[in-house]
RODO-2510 file (C-alpha; in nm, 4 decimals, decimal comma):
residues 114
     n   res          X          Y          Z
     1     x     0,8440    -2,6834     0,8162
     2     x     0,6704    -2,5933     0,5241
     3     x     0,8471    -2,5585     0,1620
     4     x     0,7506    -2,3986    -0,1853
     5     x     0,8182    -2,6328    -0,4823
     6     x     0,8149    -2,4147    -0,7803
     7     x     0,7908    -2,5594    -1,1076
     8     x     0,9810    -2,4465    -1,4066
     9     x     0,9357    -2,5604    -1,7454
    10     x     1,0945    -2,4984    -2,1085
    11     x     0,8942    -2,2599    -2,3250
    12     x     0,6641    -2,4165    -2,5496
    13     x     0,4112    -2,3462    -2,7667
    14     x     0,1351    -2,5145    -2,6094
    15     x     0,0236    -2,4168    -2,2948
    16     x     0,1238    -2,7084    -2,0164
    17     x    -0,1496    -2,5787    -1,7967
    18     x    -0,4752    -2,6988    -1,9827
    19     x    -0,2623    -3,0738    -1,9982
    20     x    -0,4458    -3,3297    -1,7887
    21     x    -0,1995    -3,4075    -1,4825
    22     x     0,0044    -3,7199    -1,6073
    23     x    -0,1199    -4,0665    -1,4063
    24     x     0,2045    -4,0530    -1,2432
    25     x     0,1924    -3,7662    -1,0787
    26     x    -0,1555    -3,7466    -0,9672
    27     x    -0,0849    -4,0006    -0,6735
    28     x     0,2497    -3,7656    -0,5630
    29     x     0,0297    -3,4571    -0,5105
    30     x    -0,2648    -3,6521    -0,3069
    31     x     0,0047    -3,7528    -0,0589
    32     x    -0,0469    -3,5934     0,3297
    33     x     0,2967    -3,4219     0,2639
    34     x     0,1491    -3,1885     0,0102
    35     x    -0,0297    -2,9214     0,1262
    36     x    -0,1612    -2,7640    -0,1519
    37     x    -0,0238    -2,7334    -0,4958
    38     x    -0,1471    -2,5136    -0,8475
    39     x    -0,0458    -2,5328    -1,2515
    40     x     0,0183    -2,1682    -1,3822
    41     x    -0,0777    -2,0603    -1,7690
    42     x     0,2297    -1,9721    -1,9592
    43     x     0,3961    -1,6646    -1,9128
    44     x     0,2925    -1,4926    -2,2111
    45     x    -0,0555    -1,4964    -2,0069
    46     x     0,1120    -1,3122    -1,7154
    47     x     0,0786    -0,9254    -1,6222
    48     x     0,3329    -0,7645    -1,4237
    49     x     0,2874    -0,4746    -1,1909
    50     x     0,6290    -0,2723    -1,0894
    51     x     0,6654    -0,0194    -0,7905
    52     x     0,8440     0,2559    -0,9671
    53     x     0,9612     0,5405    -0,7361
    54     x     0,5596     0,5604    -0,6253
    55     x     0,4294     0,4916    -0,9636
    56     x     0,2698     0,1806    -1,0594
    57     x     0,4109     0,0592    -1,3996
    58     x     0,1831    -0,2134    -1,5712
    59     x     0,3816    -0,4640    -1,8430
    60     x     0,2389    -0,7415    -2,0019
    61     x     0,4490    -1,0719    -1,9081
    62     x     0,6445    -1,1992    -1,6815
    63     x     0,8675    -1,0400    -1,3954
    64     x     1,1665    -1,2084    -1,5512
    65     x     1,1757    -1,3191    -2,0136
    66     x     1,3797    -1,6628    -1,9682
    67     x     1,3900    -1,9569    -2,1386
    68     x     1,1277    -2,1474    -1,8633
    69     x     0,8479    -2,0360    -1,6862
    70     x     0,7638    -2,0756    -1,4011
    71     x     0,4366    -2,3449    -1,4610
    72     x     0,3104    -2,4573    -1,1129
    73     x     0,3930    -2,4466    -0,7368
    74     x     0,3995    -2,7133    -0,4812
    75     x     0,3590    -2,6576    -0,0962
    76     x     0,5036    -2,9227     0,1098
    77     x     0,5116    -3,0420     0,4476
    78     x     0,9127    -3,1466     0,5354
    79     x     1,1404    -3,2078     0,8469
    80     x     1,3828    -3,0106     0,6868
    81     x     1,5585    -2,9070     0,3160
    82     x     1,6703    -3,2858     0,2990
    83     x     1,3016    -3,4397     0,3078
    84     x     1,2035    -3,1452     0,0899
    85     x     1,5207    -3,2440    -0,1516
    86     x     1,3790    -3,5951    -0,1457
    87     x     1,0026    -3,4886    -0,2297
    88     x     1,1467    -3,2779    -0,5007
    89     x     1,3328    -3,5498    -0,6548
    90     x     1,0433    -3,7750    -0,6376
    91     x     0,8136    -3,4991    -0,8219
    92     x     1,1094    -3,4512    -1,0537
    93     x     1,1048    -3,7623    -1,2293
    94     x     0,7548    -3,8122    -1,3111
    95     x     0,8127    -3,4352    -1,4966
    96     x     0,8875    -3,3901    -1,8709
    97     x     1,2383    -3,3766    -1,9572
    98     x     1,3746    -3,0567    -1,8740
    99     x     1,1657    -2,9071    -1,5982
   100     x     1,3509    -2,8157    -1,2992
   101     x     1,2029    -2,7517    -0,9648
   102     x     1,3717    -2,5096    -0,6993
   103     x     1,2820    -2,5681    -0,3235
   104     x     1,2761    -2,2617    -0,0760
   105     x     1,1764    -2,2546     0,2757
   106     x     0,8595    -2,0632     0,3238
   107     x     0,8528    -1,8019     0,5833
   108     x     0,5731    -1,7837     0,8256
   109     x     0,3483    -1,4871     0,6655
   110     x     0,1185    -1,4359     0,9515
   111     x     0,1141    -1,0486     1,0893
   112     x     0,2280    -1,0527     1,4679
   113     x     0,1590    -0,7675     1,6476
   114     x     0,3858    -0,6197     1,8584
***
């Protein structure tokens, strides 16, 4: 099954993106497990489009102002949420202090026709 990673960091003022990926993490996202994975700008770079009744509402910024943002996302390859849990973990402490990473199941986005 596969599983989203997502990233979230504290606000800084640097942008964590245009960091070099630390040495010990490199090795963690090569492995066969991961099937892709991407580092996001911070989210004063973000735009965010919002379905209004029909109308299309443009804001600079992200979706949701919190105190992290939401800096990269993981895909995985697990047996299930405890081997995802366990990749997480592993991710988790090569990260600075206070990133957290939430896991979620990724649905199957393929169109099926009926």
């Amino acid at each position: 099954m596969q599983y989203a990673l997502l990233a979230y960091s504290p606000a800084e003022t640097t942008d964590r993106a245009t960091r070099p990926i630390s040495d010990a993490l490199a090795p963690l996202l090569d492995r066969p497990d991961v099937t892709g994975w991407t580092r996001l700008h911070a989210d004063e770079s973000a735009t965010t489009l919002r379905n209004d009744e029909g109308r299309m509402l443009l804001t600079d910024g992200p979706f949701i102002d919190s105190k992290e943002y939401l800096a990269g996302l993981i895909l995985i390859e697990a047996d299930d949420l405890d081997g995802a849990l366990a990749t997480a973990a592993e991710l988790l402490r090569t990260t600075r202090p206070g990133t957290a990473i939430e896991v979620r199941p990724i649905l199957d986005g393929r169109f099926r026709g009926a």
